[in-house]
TIROBA-392365 format. One record per residue (C-alpha): x, y, z; residue number from 1; residue in one letter. Coordinates in pm, 1 decimal. Example, Ala and Ser with C-alpha at 12.3 -4.5 7.8 and 13.67 -1.06 7.14 Angstrom:
        c1        c2        c3  resi  resn
    1230.0    -450.0     780.0     1     a
    1367.0    -106.0     714.0     2     s
***
This chain:
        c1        c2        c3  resi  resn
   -2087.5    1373.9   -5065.3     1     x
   -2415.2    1335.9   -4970.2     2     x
   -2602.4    1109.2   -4696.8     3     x
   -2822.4     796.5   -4797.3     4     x
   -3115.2     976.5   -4667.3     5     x
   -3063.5    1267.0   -4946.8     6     x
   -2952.3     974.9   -5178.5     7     x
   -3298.0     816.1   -5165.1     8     x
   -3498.0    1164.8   -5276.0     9     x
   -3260.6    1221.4   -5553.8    10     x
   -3414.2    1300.2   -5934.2    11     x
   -3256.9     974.6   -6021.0    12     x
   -3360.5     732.7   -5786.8    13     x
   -3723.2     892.0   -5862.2    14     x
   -3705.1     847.9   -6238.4    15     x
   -3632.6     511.0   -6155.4    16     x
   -3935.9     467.0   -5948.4    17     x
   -4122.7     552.3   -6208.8    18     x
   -3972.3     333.2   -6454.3    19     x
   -4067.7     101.3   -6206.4    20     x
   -4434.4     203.4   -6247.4    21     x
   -4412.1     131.3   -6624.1    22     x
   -4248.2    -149.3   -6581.9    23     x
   -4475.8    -278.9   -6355.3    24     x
   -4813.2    -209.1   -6552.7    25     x
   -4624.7    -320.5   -6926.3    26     x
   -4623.6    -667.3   -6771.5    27     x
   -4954.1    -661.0   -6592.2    28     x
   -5093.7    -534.8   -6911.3    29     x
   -4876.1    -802.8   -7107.6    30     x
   -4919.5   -1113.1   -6917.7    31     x
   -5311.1   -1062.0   -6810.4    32     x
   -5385.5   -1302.2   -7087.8    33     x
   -5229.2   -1618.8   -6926.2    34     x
   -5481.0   -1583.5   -6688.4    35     x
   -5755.4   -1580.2   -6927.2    36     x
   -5627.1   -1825.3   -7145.2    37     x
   -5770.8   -2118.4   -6978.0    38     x
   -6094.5   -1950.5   -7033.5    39     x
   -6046.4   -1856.1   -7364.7    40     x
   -5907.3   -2236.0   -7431.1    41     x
   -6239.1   -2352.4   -7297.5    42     x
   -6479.7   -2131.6   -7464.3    43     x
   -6309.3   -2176.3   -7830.9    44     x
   -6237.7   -2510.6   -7768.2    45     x
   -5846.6   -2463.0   -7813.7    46     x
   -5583.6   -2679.3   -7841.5    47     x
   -5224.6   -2652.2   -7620.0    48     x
   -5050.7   -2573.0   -7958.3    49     x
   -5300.5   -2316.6   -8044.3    50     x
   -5289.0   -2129.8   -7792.8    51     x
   -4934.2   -2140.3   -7804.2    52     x
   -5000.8   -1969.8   -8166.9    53     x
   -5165.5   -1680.6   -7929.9    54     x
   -4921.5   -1645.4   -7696.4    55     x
   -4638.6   -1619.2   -7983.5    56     x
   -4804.2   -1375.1   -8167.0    57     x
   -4728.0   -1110.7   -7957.4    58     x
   -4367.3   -1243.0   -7889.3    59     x
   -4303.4   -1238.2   -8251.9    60     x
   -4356.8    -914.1   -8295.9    61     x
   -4216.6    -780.9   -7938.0    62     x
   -3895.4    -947.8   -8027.8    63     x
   -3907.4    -847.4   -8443.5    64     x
   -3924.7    -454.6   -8307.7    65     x
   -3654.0    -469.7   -8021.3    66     x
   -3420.9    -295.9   -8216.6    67     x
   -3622.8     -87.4   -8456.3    68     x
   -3756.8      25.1   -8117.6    69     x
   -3400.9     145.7   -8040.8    70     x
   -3412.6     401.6   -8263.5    71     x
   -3723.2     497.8   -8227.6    72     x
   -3638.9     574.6   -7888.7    73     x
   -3331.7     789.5   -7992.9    74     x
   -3584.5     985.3   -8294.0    75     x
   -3799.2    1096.8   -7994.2    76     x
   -3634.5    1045.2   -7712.9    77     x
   -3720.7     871.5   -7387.4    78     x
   -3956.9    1096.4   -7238.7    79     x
   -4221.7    1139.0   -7541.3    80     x
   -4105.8     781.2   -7718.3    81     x
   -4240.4     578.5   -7393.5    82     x
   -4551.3     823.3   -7282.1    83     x
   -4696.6     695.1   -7635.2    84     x
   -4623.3     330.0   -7568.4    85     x
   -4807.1     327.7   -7273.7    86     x
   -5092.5     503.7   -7400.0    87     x
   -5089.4     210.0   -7660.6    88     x
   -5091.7     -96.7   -7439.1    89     x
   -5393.5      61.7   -7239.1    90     x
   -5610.7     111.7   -7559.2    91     x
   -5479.1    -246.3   -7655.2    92     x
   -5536.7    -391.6   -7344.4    93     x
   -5923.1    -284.3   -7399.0    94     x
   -5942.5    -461.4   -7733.0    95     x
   -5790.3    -764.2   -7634.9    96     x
   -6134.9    -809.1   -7452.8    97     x
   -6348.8    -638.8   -7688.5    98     x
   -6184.2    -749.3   -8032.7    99     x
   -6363.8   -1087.5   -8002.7   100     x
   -6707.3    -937.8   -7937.7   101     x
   -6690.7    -845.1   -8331.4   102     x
   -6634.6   -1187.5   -8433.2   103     x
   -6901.5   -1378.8   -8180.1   104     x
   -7036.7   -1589.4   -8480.7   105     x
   -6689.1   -1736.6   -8569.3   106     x
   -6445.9   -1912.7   -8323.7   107     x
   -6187.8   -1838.9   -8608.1   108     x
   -6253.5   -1489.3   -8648.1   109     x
   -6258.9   -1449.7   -8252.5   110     x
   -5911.2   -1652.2   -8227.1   111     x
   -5749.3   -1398.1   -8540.6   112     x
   -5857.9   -1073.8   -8331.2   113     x
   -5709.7   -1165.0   -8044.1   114     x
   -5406.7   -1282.9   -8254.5   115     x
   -5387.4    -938.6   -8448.0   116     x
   -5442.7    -750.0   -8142.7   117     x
   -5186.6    -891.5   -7904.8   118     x
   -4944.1    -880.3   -8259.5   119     x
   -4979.3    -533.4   -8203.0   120     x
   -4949.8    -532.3   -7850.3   121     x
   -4538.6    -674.5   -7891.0   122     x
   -4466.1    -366.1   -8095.0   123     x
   -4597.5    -113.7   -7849.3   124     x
   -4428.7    -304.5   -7537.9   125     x
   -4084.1    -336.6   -7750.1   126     x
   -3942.8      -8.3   -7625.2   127     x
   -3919.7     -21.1   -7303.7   128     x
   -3639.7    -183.9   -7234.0   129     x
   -3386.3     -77.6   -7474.8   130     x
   -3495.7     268.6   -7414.1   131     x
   -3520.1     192.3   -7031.4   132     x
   -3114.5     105.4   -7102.0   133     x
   -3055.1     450.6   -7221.2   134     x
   -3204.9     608.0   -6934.4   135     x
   -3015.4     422.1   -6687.0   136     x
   -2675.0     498.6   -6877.4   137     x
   -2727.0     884.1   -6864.7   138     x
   -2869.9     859.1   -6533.5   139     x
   -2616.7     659.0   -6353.9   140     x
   -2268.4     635.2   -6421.5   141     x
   -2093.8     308.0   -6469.9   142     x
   -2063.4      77.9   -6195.1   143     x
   -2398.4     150.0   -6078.4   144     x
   -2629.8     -16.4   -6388.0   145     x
   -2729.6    -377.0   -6255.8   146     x
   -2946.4    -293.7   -5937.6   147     x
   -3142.1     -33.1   -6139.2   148     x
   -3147.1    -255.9   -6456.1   149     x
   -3246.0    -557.6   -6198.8   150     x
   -3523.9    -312.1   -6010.7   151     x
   -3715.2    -278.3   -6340.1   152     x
   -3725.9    -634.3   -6339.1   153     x
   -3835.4    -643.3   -5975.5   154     x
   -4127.6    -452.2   -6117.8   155     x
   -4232.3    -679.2   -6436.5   156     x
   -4175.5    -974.8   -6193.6   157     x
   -4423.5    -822.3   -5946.2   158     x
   -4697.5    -746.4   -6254.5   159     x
   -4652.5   -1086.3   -6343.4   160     x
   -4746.3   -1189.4   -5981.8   161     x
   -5014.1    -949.2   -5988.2   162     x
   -5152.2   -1191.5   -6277.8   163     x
   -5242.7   -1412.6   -6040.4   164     x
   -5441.5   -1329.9   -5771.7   165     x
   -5583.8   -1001.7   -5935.6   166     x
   -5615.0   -1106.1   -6259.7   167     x
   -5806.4   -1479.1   -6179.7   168     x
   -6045.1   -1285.9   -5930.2   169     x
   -6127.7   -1060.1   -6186.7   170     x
   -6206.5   -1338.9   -6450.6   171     x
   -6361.3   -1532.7   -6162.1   172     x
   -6564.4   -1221.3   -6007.6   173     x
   -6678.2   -1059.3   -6346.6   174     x
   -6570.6   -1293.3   -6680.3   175     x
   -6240.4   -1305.8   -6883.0   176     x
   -6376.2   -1007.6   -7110.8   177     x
   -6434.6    -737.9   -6844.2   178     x
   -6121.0    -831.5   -6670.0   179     x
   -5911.1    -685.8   -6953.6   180     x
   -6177.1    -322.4   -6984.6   181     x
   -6120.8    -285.8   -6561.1   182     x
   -5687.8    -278.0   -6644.6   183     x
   -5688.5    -109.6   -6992.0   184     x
   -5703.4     274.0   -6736.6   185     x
   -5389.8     191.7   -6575.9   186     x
   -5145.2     206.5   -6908.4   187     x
   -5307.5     551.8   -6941.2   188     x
   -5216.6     651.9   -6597.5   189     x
   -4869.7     497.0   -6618.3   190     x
   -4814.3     729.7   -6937.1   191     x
   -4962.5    1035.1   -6759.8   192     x
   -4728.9     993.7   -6431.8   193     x
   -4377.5     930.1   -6690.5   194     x
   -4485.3    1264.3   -6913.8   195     x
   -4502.3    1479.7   -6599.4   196     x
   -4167.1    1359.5   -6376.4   197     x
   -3933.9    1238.3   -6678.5   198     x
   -3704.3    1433.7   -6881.9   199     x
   -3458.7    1283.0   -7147.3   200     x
   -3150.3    1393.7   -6964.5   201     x
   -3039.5    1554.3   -6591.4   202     x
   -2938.4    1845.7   -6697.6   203     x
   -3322.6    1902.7   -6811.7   204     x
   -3447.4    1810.2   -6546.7   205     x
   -3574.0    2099.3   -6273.6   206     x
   -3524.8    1926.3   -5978.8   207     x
   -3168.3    1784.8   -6013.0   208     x
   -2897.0    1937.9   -5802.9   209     x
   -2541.9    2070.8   -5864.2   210     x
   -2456.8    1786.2   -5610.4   211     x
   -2640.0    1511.4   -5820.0   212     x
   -2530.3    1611.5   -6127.5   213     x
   -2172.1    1585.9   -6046.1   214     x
   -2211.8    1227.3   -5929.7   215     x
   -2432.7    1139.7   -6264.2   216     x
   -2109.2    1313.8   -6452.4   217     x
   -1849.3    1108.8   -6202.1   218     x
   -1839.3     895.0   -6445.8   219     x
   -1686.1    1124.9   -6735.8   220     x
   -2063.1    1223.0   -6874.4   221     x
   -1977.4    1558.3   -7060.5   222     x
   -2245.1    1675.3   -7302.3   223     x
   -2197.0    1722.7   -7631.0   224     x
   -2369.5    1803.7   -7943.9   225     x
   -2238.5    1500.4   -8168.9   226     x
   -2019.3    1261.1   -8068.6   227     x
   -1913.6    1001.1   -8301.3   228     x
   -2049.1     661.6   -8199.8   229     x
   -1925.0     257.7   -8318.6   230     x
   -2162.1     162.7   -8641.4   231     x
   -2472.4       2.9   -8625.8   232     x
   -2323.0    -331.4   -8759.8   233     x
   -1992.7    -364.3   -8510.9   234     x
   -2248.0    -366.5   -8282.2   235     x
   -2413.2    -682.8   -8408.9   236     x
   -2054.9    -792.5   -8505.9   237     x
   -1963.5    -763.2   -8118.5   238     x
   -1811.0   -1094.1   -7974.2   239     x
   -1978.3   -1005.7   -7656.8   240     x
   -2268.4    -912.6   -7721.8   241     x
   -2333.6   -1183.0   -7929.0   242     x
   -2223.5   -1417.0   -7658.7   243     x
   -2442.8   -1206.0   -7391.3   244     x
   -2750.8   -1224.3   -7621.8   245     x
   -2688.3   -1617.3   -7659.1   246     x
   -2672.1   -1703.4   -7327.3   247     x
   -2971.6   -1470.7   -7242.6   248     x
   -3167.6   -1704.3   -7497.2   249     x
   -3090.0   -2006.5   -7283.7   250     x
   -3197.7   -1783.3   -6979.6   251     x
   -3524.1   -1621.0   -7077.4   252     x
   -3650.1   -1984.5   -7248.1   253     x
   -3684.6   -2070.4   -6891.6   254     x
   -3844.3   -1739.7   -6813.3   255     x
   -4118.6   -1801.0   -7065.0   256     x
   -4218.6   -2153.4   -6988.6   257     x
   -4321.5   -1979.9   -6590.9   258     x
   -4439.3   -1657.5   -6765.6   259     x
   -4676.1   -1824.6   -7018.2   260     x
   -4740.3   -2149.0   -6883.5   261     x
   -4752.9   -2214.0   -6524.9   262     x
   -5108.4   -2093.0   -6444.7   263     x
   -5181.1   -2368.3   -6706.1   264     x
   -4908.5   -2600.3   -6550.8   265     x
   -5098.0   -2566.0   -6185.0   266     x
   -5438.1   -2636.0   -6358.0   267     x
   -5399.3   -2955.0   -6639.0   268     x
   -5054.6   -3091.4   -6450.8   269     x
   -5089.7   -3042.4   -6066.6   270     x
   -5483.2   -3013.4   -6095.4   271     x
   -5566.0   -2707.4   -5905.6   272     x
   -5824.5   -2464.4   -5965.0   273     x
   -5786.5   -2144.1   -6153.2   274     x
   -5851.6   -1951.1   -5859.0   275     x
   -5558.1   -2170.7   -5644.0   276     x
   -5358.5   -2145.6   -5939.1   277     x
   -5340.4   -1774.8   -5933.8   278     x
   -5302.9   -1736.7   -5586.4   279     x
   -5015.0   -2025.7   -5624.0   280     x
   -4839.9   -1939.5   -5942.6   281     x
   -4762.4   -1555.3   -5765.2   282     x
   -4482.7   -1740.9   -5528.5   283     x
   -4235.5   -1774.2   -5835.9   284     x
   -4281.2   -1421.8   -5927.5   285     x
   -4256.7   -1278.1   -5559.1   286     x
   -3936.1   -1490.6   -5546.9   287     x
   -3819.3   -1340.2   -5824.2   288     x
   -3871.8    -978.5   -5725.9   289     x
   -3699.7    -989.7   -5423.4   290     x
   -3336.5   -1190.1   -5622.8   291     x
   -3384.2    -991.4   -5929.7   292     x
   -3282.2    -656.2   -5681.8   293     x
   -3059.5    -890.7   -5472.3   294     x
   -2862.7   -1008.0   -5818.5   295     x
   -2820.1    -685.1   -5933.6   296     x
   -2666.1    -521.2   -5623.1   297     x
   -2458.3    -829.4   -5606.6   298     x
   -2338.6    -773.2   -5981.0   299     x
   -2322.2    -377.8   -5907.2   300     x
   -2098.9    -477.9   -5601.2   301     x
   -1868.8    -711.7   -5784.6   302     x
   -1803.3    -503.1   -6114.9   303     x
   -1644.9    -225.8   -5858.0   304     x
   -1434.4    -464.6   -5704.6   305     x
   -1358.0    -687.7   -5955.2   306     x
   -1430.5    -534.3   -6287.9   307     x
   -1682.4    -557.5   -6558.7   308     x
   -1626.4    -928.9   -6671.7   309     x
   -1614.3   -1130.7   -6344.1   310     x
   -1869.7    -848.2   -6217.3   311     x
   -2111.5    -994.8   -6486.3   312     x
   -1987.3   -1333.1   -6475.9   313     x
   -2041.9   -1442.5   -6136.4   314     x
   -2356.7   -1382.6   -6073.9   315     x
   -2519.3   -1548.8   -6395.1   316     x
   -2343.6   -1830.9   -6410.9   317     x
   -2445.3   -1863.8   -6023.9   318     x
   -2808.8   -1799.5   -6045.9   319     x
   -2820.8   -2015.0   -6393.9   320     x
   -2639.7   -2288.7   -6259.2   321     x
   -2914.4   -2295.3   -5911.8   322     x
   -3238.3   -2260.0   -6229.7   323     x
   -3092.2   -2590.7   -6327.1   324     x
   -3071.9   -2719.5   -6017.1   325     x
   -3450.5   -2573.5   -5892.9   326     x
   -3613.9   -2656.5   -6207.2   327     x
   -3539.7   -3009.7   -6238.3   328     x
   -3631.7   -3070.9   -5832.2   329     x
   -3895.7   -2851.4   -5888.1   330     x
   -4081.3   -3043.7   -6199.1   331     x
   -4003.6   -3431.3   -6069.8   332     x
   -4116.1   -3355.5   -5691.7   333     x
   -4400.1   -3560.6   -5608.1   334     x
   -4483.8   -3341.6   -5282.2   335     x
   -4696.9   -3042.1   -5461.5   336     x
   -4589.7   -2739.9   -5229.2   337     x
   -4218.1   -2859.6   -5201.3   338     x
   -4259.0   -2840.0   -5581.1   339     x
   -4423.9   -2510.2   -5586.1   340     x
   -4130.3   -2384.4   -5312.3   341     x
   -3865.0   -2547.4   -5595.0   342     x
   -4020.2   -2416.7   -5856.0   343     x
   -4002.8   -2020.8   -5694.4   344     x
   -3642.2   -2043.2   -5603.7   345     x
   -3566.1   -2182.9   -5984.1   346     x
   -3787.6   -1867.2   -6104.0   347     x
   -3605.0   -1620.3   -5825.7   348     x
   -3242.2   -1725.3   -5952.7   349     x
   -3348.4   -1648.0   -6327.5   350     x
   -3430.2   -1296.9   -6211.3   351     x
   -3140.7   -1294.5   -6002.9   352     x
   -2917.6   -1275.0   -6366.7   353     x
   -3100.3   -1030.8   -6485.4   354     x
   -2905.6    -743.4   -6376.3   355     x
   -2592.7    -907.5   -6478.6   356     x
   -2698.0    -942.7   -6851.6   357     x
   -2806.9    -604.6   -6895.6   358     x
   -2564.3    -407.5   -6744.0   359     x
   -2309.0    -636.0   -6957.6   360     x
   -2492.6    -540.2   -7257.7   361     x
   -2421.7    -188.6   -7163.3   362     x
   -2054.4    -248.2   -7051.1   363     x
   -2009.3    -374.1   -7447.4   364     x
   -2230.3    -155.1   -7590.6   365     x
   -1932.3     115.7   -7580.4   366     x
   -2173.9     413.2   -7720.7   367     x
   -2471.2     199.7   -7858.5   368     x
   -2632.7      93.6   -7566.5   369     x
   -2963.2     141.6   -7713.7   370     x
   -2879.9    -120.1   -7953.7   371     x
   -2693.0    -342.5   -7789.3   372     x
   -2937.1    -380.7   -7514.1   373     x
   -3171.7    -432.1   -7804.4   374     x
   -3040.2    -722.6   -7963.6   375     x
   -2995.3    -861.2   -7637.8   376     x
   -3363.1    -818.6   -7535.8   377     x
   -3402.4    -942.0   -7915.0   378     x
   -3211.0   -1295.0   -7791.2   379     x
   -3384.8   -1283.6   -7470.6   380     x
   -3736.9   -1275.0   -7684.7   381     x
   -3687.3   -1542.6   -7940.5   382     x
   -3769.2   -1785.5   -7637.2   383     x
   -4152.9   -1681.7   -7679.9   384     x
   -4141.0   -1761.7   -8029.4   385     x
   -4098.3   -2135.1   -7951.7   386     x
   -4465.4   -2104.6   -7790.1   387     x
   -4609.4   -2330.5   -7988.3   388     x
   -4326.2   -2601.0   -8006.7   389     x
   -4379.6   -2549.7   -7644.1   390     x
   -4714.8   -2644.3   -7699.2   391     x
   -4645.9   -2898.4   -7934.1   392     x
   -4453.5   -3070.1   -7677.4   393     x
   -4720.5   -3061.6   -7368.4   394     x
   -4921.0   -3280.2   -7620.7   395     x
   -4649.3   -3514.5   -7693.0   396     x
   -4447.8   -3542.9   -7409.6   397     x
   -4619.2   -3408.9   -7122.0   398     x
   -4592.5   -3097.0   -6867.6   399     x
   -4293.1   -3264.8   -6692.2   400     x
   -4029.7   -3325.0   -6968.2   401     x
   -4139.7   -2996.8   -7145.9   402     x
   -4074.0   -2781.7   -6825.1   403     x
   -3755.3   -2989.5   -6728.4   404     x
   -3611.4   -2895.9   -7072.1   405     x
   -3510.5   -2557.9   -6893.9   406     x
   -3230.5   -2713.4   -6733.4   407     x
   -3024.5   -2794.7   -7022.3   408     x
   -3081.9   -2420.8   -7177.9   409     x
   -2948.3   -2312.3   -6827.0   410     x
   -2683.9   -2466.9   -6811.1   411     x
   -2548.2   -2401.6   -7130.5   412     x
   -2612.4   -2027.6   -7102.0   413     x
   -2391.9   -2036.2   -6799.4   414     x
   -2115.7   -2247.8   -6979.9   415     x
   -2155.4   -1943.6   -7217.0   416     x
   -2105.1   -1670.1   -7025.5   417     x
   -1754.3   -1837.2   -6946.8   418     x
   -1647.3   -1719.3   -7229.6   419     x
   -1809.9   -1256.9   -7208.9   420     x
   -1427.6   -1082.3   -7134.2   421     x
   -1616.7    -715.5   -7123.4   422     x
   -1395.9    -404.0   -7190.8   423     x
   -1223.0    -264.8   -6871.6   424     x
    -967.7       0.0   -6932.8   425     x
   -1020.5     152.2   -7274.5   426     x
   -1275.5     497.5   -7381.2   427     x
   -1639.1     418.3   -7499.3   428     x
   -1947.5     657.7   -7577.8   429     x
   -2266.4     615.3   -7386.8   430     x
   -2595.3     737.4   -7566.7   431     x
   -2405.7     981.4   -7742.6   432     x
   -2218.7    1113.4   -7407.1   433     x
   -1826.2    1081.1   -7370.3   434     x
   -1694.2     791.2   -7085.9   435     x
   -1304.6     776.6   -7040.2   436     x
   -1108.1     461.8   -6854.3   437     x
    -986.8     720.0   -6556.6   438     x
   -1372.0     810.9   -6539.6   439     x
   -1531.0     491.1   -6521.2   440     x
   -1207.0     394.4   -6305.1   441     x
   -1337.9     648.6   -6073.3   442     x
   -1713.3     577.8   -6052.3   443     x
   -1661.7     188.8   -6051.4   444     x
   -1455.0     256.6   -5678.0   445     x
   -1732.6     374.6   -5570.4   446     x
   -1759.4     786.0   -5611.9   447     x
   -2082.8     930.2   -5509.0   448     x
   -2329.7     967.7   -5272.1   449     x
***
C-alpha cells in the first residue's frame, strides 16, 4: 500500500488533472457568450426571448448528441475522440466572434451565424462527459467515482467563474468580438496537453506502476478482448437511470438559470454594471467549486460505508433540498449582497450533487456507462432547451418569479431520488471490463493506496 504522498503523483490522479484542464477550458469556451450577450443584446437590439433562442441553440444540439457522442467515444476511444473536440471548440470559439463580421449589413444574418455556430459548438462539447465517465470507470475502481466525477465539475464551475471577471474585462478592455479571438488558443492547447499525457487505458499507459495498477484492478478490472455487455435499450429501459436522469432535470434547470442568466440577472434586475456583474456573478461559481469536490468525497465516503443507494441518496437529496432553501432567500432578499451570499450557497449545493448523480449513473450503468452517463447528461441538458420559455417568462413575469421557479424543480428532484435503489451485490461490466460483487465488495471498504 502506498503513502498519500505517492498517491498524489500517481498516472491516475494526473489524467484527472488533466481532465480537469479540459474541463475547465470546455466551459470557459462554452459560457464566454453570457458575458457578451448583453452586448450583443444591445448592438442587435435583442429581445430576452431571443436571446434565449441563442443560448438554446447550442443546448439543443449539446443535449441531441449526448449519446451519439457515447459511441463516438467508444469508435475512437478517449484519447483521440476528445483531442478532436477540443481542437473544435477553439476554432469555434474564433467564429463565434468572427461569424457575424460576414453578415454586418443584416442584424438577421448576424443573429443566424452566431445561432449556427454555437449549434455546432453543442455537438463538439457533447463528449466530454460521457466519455469523461468512461475514463473514470477504468481508471478508478468502484467506490472511488464521485470526487473525481465531482472534480471535473470543480473545473467547469471554475471556467464558468472565469466568465466573469476575465471574460467582462476582455469585452470591456477590447470589444465583445476580440474577446472570443484572445480564448479561441486555449481549446488548442487543452487538446495538445490531453494527446500527449492520456492513454485510453492503464495498462497503456508508460508511467503506471505494478503498484497502481493493482489498485485500478482492486476492483475486479481484468482485461478482455470482448465481453458481452446489457443492450443499448435496457439501458434506456433502466428504472434507475431513468429516475437518476429525471431528477438531474429538476437539478441542472436550476444550474442553467445561474449559468445563462445571472450576469443578465445582476445587470436588468439588481442594476449593476457589466463590469460589477462579472466580478459579482463569479461568487456562485467559486461556491460551487469548492461543494462540488466536498459533495463528491462526501458521496465517495458514504457509498463505502453504506452502499451505492444511500451513498447516492444522501447527498442529493441534501444539497437539493438546501438549492430550495438558498434560491428562494436568495431571489426575495431585499439586501443585494445577502442576496448575492444566498444566491452562491444555492449555486454551491447544486454542485455539491453532482458527484452523487454521476457516479449513480455509473453504479446502474452495469457495463454501459458510456451510455448511461449519456442519457443522464441528456436529462441534465434538456434544462437549456427551455431558454427561451425562460426568456419568455423574464418578460412576463419578471427576474424574481422566473429564478424562484428553481425551487419547486429542486425539490421534486430530491423527492425523486427517494425512490434510485442502485445495484449492490450482483456482477456488472464496466466499459467492456469485468466487475464481480466480492470485487467491488473489496474496493468499496476501502482497498488501495
Amino acid at each position: 500500500m502506498t503513502g498519500t504522498g505517492e498517491a498524489l503523483l500517481s498516472v491516475r490522479v494526473r489524467i484527472m488533472a488533466v481532465m480537469f484542464v479540459l474541463s475547465f477550458i470546455m466551459y470557459l469556451l462554452r459560457t464566454n457568450l453570457s458575458a457578451a450577450i448583453p452586448n450583443i443584446g444591445d448592438e442587435f437590439s435583442l429581445s430576452s426571448q431571443q436571446i434565449g433562442w441563442i443560448i438554446g441553440s447550442f443546448n439543443f444540439s449539446y443535449g441531441l448528441f449526448q449519446i451519439p457522442s457515447g459511441i463516438f467515444g467508444d469508435k475512437l476511444g478517449p484519447r483521440r475522440a476528445l483531442a478532436i473536440c477540443a481542437v473544435t471548440w477553439g476554432v469555434l470559439t474564433f467564429f463565434t466572434g468572427f461569424a457575424p463580421q460576414l453578415f454586418a449589413a443584416s442584424a438577421t444574418g448576424a443573429i443566424l451565424s452566431i445561432f449556427a455556430v454555437r449549434l455546432v459548438m453543442g455537438v463538439a462539447q457533447a463528449p466530454l462527459f460521457p466519455v469523461s465517465a468512461v475514463v473514470i470507470g477504468r481508471w478508478f475502481p468502484p467506490g472511488h467515482w464521485a470526487l473525481p466525477n465531482a472534480a471535473l465539475n470543480t473545473a467547469l464551475t471554475l471556467g464558468q467563474m472565469a466568465v466573469g471577471p476575465v471574460v467582462t474585462y476582455l469585452i470591456v478592455k477590447y470589444g465583445w468580438r476580440e474577446s472570443f479571438y484572445i480564448l479561441s488558443p486555449t481549446g488548442l492547447a487543452a487538446a495538445a496537453l490531453w494527446w500527449w499525457y492520456a492513454r485510453d487505458r492503464p495498462r497503456e499507459h508508460p508511467s503506471v506502476s505494478a503498484q497502481e495498477l493493482a489498485f485500478i484492478e482492486s476492483g475486479g478490472i481484468v482485461e478482455t478482448e470482448a465481453i458481452p455487455q446489457r443492450s443499448f435499450r435496457s439501458v434506456l429501459q433502466d428504472r434507475n437511470v431513468a429516475l437518476l436522469t429525471l431528477a438531474y432535470f429538476c437539478s441542472n434547470y436550476v444550474f442553467y438559470i445561474f449559468s445563462n442568466w445571472l450576469i443578465v440577472f445582476l445587470v436588468k434586475q439588481r442594476g449593476y454594471s457589466l463590469l460589477e456583474s462579472g466580478m459579482l456573478s463569479a461568487l456562485p461559481f467559486l461556491a460551487g467549486a469548492v461543494l462540488a469536490s466536498v459533495g463528491g468525497w462526501v458521496c465517495d465516503v458514504l457509498c463505502r460505508r453504506m452502499g451505492a443507494t444511500w451513498g447516492c441518496r444522501i447527498p442529493a437529496i441534501f444539497g437539493l433540498m438546501m438549492v430550495a432553501g438558498f434560491l428562494l432567500g436568495g431571489v426575495y432578499s431585499t439586501h443585494p449582497y445577502l442576496a448575492l451570499t444566498l444566491l452562491a450557497l444555492c449555486f454551491g449545493f447544486q454542485q455539491f450533487t453532482e458527484g452523487a448523480f454521476w457516479a449513480g449513473a455509473m453504479f446502474a450503468a452495469e457495463g454501459h456507462t458510456g451510455t448511461a452517463t449519456g442519457v443522464l447528461n441528456t436529462g441534465g441538458t434538456l434544462p437549456g432547451l427551455l431558454a427561451p420559455l425562460v426568456g419568455y417568462m423574464v418578460d412576463q413575469l419578471g427576474w424574481l418569479t422566473t429564478f424562484a421557479s428553481g425551487a419547486i424543480f429542486a425539490i421534486a428532484g430530491a423527492a425523486l431520488c427517494l425512490f434510485v435503489r442502485l445495484p449492490a451485490n450482483q456482477e456488472h461490466l464496466d466499459g467492456g471490463e469485468l466487475v464481480t460483487a466480492a470485487s467491488r465488495k473489496a474496493a468499496c471498504e476501502g482497498v488501495g493506496p
